[in-house]
C-alpha positions as CSV (number, residue, x, y, z in Angstrom):
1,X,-7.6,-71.7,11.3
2,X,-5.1,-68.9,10.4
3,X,-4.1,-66.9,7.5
4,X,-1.5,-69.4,6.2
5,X,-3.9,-72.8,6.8
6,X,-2.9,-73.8,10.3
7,X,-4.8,-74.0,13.4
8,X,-4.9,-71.1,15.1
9,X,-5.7,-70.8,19.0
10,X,-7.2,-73.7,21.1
11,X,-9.6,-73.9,23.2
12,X,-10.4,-76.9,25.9
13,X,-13.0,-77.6,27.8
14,X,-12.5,-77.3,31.3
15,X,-16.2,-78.1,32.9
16,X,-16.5,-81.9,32.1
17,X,-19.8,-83.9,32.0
18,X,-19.8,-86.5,35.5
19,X,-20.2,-90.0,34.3
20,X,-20.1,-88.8,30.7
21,X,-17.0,-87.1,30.3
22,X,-15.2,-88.2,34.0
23,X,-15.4,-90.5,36.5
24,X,-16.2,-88.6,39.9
25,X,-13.4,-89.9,42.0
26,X,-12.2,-92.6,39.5
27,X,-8.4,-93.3,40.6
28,X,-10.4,-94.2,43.7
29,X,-12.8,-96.0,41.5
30,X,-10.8,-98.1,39.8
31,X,-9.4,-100.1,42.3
32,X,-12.9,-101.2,42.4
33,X,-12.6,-101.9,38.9
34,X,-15.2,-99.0,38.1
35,X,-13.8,-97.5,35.1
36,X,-15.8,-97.9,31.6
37,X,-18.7,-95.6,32.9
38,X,-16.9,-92.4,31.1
39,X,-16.7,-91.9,27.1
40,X,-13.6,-92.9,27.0
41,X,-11.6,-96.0,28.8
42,X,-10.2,-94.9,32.0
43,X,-11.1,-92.1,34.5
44,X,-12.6,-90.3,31.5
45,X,-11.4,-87.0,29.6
46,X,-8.3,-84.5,30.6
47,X,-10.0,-81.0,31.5
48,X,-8.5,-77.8,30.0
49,X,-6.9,-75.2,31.7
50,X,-10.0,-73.0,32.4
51,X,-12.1,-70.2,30.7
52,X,-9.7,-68.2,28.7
53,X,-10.5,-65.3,25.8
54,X,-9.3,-65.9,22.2
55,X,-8.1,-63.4,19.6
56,X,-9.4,-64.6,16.3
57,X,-8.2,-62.7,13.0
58,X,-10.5,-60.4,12.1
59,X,-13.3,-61.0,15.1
60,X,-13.4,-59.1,18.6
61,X,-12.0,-61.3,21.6
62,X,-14.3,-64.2,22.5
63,X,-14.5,-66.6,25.3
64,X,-15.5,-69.8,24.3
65,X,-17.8,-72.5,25.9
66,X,-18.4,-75.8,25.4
67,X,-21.9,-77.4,25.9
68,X,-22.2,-76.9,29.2
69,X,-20.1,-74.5,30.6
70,X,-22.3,-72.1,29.8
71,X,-24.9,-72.8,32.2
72,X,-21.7,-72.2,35.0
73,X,-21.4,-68.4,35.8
74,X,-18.7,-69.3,37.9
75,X,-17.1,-70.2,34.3
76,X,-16.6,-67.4,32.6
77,X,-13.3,-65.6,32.1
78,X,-14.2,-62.7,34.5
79,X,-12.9,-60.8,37.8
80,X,-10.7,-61.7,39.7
81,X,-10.4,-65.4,38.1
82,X,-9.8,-64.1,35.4
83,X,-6.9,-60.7,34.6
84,X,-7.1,-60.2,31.1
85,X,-9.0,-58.4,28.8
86,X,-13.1,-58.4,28.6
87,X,-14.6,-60.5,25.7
88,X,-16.4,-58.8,23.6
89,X,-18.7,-62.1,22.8
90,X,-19.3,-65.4,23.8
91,X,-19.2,-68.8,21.9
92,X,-21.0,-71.4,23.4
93,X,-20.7,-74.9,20.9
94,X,-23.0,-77.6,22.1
95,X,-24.3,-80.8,21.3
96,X,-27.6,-80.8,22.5
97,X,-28.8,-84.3,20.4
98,X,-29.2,-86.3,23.9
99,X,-31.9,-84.3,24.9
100,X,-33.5,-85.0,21.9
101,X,-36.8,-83.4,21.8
102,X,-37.4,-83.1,25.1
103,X,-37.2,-79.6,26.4
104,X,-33.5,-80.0,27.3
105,X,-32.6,-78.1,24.5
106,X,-34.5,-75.2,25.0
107,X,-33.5,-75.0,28.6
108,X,-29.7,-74.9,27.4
109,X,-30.7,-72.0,25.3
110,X,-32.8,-70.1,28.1
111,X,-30.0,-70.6,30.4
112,X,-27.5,-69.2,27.4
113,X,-29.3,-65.9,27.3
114,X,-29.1,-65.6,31.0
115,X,-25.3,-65.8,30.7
116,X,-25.7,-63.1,28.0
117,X,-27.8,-60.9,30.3
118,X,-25.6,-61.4,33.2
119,X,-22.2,-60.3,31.6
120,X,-23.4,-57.6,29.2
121,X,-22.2,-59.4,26.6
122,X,-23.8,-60.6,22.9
123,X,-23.7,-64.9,23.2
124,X,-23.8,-67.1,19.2
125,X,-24.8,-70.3,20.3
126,X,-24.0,-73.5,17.6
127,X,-26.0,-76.6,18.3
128,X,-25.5,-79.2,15.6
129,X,-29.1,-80.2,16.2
130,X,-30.6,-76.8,17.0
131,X,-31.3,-74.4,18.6
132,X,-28.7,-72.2,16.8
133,X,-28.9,-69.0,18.1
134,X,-28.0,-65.4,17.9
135,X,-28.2,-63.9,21.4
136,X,-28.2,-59.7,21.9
137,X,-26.6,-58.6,25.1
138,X,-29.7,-58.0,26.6
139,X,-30.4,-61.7,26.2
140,X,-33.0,-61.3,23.3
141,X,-33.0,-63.9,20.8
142,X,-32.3,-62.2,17.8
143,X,-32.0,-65.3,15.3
144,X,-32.6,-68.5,15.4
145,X,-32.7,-71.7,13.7
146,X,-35.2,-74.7,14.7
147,X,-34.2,-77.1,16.8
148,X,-33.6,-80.0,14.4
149,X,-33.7,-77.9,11.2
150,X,-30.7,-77.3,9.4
151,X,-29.9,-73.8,7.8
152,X,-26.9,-71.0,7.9
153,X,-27.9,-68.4,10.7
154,X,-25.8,-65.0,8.7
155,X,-26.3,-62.0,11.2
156,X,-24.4,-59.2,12.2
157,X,-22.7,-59.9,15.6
158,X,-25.0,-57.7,18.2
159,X,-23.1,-54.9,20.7
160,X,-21.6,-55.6,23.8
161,X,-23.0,-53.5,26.8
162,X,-20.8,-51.5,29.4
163,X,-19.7,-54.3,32.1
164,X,-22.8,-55.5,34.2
165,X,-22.8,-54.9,38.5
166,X,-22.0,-58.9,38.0
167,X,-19.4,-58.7,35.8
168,X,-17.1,-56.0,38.4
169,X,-18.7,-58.0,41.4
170,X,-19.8,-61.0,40.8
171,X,-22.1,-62.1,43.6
172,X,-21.1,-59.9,46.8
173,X,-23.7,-57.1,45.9
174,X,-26.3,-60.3,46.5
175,X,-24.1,-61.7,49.5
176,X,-24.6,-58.3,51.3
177,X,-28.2,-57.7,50.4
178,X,-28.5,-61.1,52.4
179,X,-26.7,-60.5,55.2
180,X,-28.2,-57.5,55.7
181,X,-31.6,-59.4,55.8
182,X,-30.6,-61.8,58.3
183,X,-29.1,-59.3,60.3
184,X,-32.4,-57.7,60.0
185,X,-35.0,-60.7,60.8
186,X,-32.4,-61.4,64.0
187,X,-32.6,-57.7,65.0
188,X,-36.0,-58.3,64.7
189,X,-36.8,-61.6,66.3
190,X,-39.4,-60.8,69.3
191,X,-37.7,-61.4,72.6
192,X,-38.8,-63.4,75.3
193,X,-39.8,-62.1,79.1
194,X,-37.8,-63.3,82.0
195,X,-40.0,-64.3,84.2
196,X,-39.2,-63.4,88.1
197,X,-38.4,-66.4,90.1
């Protein structure tokens, strides 16, 4: 909310859930009469615009994430998708209670810190059923609370890190190191004899 009481920027979710949240192919669907598979009636939620970087009074810019956009690298307001400028966190807001005690929600947060390693950026991470987390740039957990245990997690925001390889290049530093492999197990590759005839 803002200063005055209203509601300050928006963010929508742009990464929706197959089957949960949409309908893979639904207008085609429904002429099938396949349509109450989503949450909602029809082909299922309308997806936001895409990852995006919010000012918020009084906080450095954030990119937020919901549920499970973060596990997406591909989603996150970087080069060249994205123009503006660098976050200097990253929300992700999840509700992780379908997993339920399983070890879903503990993947979610191990795949959190990854995107927290991979950008150079500190990640807060706000389950409504755990696990709440405070993530440090180099993808340590720094706080935490339980998964199902409720509490107030009050810790200072960690440091972001100069921009990662990743975050200039994304995956073309990997790209190359493959090609270059390939090119080498081809260069490689034993030839066979001709035999004279």
């Amino acid at each position: 909310s803002t200063a005055e009481g209203g509601i300050g920027p928006v963010y929508d979710k742009f990464h929706l859930v197959p089957f949960g949240e949409y309908i893979p192919g639904g207008d085609a669907l429904a002429g099938f009469g396949v349509s109450a598979f989503a949450a909602q009636a029809g082909n299922g939620y309308a997806r936001g615009t895409g990852p995006t970087v919010l000012t918020l009074a009084g906080l450095p810019p954030v990119q937020p994430m919901i549920c499970y956009e973060t596990i997406f690298e591909r989603d996150l307001a970087r080069p060249p998708r994205w123009e503006g400028e660098r976050p200097a966190w990253l929300l992700q807001v999840t509700n992780d209670a379908w997993f339920g005690s399983w070890s879903g929600p503990y993947q979610h947060l191990a795949q959190a810190r990854l995107r927290a390693i991979q950008t150079g950026l500190p990640l807060l991470r706000a389950a409504n059923t755990g696990v709440s987390a405070v993530i440090d740039a180099r993808g340590a957990v720094r706080d935490r609370l339980a998964l199902n245990g409720a509490g107030v997690l009050d810790a200072r925001l960690p440091g972001a890190l100069p921009p990662t390889l990743w975050w200039r290049w994304g995956d073309a530093p990997l790209l190359a190191l493959l090609g270059l492999a390939l090119a080498g197990l081809i260069a490689r590759r034993p030839r066979r004899a001709r035999t004279a005839r």
